[in-house]
C-alpha positions as CSV (number, residue, x, y, z in Angstrom):
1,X,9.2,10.3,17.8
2,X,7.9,6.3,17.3
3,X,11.3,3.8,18.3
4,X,12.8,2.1,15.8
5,X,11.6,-1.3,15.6
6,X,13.9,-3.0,12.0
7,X,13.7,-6.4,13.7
8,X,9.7,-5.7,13.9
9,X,9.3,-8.0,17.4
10,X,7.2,-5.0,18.5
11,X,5.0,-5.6,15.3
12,X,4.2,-9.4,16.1
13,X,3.8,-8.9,19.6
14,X,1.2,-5.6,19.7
15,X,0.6,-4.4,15.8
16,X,0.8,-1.0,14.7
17,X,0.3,1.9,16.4
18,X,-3.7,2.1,17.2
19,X,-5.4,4.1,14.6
20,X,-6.9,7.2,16.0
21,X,-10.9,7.7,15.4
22,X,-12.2,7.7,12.1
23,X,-14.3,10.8,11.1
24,X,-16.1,8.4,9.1
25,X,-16.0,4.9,8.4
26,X,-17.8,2.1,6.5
27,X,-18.0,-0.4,3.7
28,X,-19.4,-0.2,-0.2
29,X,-20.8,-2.9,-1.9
30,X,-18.9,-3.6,-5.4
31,X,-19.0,-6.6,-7.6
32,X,-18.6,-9.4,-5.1
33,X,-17.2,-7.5,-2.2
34,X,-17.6,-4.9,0.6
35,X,-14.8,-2.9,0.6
36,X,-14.2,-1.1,4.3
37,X,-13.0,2.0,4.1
38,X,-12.3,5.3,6.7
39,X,-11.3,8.8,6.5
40,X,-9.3,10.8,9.1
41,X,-9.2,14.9,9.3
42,X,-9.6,17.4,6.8
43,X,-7.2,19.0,3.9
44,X,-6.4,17.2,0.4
45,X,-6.6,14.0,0.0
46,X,-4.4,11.3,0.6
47,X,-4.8,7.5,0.1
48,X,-2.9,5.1,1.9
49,X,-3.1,1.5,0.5
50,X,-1.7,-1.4,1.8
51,X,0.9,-4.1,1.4
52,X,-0.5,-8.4,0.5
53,X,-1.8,-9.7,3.1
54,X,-2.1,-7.0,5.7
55,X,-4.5,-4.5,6.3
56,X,-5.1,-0.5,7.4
57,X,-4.1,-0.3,10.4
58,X,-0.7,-1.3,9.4
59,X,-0.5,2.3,8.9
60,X,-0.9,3.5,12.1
61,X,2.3,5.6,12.3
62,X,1.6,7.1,9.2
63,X,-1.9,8.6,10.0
64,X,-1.7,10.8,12.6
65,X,1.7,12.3,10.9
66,X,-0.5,12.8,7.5
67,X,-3.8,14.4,9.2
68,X,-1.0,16.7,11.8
69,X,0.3,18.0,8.1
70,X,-3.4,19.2,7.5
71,X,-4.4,16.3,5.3
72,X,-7.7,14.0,4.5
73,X,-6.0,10.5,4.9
74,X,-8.4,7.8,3.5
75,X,-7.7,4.1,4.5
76,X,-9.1,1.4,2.5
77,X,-9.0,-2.2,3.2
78,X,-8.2,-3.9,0.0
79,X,-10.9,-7.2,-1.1
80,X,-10.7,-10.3,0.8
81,X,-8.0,-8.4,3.2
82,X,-8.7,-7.0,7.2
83,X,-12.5,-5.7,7.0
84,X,-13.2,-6.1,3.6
85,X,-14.4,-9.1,2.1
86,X,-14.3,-11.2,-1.1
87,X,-16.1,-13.4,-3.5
88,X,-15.1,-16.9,-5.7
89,X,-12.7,-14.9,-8.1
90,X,-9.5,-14.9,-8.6
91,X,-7.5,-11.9,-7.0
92,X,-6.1,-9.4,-9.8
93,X,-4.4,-5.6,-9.1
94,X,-6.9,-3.9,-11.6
95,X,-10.2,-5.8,-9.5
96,X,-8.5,-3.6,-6.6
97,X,-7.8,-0.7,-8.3
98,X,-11.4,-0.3,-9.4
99,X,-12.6,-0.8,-5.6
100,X,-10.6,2.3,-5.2
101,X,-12.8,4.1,-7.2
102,X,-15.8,2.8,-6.0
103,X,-14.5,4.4,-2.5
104,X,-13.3,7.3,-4.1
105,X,-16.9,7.9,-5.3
106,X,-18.5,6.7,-2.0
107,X,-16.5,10.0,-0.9
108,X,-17.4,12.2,-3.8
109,X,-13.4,12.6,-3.5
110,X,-12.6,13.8,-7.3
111,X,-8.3,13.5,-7.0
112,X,-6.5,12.3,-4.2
113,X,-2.1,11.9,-3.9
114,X,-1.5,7.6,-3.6
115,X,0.6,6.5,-0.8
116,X,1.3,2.5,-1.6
117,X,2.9,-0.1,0.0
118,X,4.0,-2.9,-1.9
119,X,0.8,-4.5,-3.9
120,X,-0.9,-1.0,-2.1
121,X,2.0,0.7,-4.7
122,X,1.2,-1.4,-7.6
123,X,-3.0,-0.7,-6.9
124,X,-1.5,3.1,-6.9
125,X,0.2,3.1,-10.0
126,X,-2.2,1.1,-12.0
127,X,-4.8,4.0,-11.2
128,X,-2.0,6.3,-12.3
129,X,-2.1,4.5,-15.9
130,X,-5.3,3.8,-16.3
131,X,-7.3,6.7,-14.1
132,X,-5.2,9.8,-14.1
133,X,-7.8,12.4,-13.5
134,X,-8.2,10.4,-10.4
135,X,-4.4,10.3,-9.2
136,X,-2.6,13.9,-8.3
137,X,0.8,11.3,-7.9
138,X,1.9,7.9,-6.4
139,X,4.2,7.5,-3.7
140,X,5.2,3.9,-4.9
141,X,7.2,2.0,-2.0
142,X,8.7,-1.6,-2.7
143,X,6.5,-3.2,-5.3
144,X,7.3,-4.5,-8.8
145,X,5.4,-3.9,-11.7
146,X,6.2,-7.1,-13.8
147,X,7.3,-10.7,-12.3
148,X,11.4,-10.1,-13.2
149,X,10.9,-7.3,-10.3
150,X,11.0,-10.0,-7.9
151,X,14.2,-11.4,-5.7
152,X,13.5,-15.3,-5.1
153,X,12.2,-16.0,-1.8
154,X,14.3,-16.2,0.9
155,X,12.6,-16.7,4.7
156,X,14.1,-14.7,7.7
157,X,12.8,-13.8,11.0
158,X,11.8,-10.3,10.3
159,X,9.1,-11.7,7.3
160,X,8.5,-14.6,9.9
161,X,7.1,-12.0,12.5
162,X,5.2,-10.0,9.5
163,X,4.0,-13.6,8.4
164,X,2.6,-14.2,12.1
165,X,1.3,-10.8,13.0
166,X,-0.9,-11.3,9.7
167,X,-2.2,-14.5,10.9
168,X,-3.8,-12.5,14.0
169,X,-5.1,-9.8,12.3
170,X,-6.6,-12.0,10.0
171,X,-8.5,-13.7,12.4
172,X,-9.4,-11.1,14.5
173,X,-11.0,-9.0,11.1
174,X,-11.9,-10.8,9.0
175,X,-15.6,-12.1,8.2
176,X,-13.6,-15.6,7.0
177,X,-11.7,-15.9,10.2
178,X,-10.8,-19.8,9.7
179,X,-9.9,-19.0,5.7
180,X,-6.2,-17.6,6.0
181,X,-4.6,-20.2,4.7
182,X,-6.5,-20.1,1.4
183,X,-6.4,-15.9,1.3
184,X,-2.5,-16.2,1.6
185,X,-2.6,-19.4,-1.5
186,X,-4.7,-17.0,-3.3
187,X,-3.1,-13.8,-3.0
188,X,0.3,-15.4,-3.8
189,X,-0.5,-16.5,-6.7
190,X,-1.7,-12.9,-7.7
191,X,1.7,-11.9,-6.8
192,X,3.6,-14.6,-8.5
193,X,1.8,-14.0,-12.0
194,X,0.7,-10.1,-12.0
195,X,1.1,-6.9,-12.4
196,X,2.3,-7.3,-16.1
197,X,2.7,-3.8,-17.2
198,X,5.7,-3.0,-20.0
199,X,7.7,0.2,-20.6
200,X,5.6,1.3,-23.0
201,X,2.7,1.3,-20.4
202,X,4.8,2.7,-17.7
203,X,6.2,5.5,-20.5
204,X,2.8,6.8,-20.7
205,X,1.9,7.5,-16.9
206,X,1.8,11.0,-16.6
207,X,1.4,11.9,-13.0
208,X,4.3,12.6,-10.6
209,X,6.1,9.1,-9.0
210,X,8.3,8.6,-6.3
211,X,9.8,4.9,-6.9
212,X,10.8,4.1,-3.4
213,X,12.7,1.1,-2.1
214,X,14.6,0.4,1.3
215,X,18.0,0.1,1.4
216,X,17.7,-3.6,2.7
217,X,14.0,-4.4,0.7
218,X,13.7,-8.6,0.9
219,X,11.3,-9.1,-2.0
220,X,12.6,-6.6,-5.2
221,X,15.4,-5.8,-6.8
222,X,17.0,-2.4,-6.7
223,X,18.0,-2.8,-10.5
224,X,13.7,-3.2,-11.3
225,X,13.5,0.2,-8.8
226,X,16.0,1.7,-11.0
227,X,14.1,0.8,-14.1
228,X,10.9,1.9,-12.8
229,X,12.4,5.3,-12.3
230,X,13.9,5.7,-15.8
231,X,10.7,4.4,-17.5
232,X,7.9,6.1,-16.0
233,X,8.3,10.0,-16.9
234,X,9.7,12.2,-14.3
235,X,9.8,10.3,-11.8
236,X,12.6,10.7,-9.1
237,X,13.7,7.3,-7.2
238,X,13.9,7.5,-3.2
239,X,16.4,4.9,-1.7
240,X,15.5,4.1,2.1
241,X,18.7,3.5,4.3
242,X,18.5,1.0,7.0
243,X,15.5,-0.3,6.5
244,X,13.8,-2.9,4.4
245,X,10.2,-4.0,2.9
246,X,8.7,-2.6,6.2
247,X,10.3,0.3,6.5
248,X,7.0,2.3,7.8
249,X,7.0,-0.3,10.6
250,X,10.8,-0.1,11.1
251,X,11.5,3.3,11.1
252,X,8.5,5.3,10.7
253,X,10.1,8.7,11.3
254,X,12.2,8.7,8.2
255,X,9.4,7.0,6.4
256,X,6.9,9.7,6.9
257,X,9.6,12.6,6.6
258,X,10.2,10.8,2.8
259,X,6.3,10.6,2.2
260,X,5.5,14.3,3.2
261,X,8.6,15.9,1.4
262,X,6.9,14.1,-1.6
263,X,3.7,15.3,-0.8
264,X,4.3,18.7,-0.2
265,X,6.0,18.8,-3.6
266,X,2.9,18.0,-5.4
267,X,1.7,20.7,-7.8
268,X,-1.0,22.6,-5.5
């Protein structure tokens, strides 16, 4: 079992857990980007996406739990973040989203299950509303899905050490290794003005959700959570104890337990 880590000092100091090797790995070329991507075992498909600002191998306690459970775990870099790079325009969820699909098709992967980690969850979800063939359901872990979602911003030494670990990973990844200070200036202000979806867009989503938050989550309200869960049809809300907006960092144990009891629920 991975230690705990809530404070995440292991996090700044060495990263995630080292992903194991990739069965395959690469990047496709869609309007303005190349989008990295790898895939890991064999089984149905499941796509992890990450949170703003980070990248892939932030999941590296979550793979080897997924591809042990007899899963295909895909990884995808989102544009302009780790591997994958970006062009002149703005960021925007949907921009993402579509990227998915692009990998989804590099894959000839029809359907896969969505694991998402804040904006990873909002990428998720939008394909839930807008691609549902795509989507068999959307493990949606501390994002918002409209700006009132949102806590105001409060530093503390935990987002401090995600804040610096970013930095390095940054530089060590990306093809724009001198540019983080303008990738975090424009993905902020993707966060502070999108998603914008309404209950009647979330009403119509008809895949299964988990809405998941952490007991301690720094950046959304519980109450938006909450909403989320009554909104979208069906879906069943999941609250974390103990841990906060890193929780697959913090405690990936109890992360991964929630994530495959979600999985394994999936219509087969």
């Amino acid at each position: 079992m991975e230690p705990q880590d809530d404070e995440l000092i292991r996090f700044e100091a060495e990263g995630a857990a080292p992903l194991p090797p990739a069965t395959i790995d690469g990047h496709v070329a869609r309007d303005g980007a190349r989008i990295w991507y790898a895939s890991y075992g064999a089984g149905p498909a499941v796509i992890l996406l990450h949170g703003g600002l980070g990248h892939s191998g932030n999941w590296g306690y979550q793979v080897p739990a997924l591809v042990g459970s007899g899963r295909r775990v895909v990884l995808i870099d989102s544009r302009g973040h780790g591997r994958s790079s970006r062009d002149a325009r703005p960021y925007s969820y949907e921009l993402m989203a579509a990227d998915v699909l692009a990998v989804m098709d590099e894959l000839s992967l029809d359907k896969a299950a969505f694991v998402g980690w804040s904006d990873g969850a909002c990428i998720a979800l939008i394909l839930a509303a807008t691609a549902p063939s795509r989507v068999e359901g959307v493990f949606f872990f501390a994002c918002n899905m409209d700006p009132s979602g949102t806590r105001e911003f409060v530093p503390t030494p935990v987002i401090d050490r995600c804040f610096s670990r970013h930095a390095k990973d940054y530089a060590a990844l990306s093809a724009t290794p001198d540019d983080f200070n303008g990738f975090v200036e424009a993905v902020s202000l993707m966060m502070r003005t999108e998603p914008n979806y309404h209950a009647e867009d979330l009403g119509r989503i008809g895949v299964p959700v988990a809405i998941v938050l952490g007991e301690h989550d720094e950046f959304i309200k519980p109450e938006h959570a909450e909403y989320l869960a009554r909104t979208i049809p069906n879906a069943e809300m999941i609250f974390l104890p103990g841990v906060s907006h890193f929780a697959p960092l913090q405690r990936p144990a109890e992360f991964n337990a929630a994530v495959l009891s979600f999985l394994d629920g999936l219509p087969s």
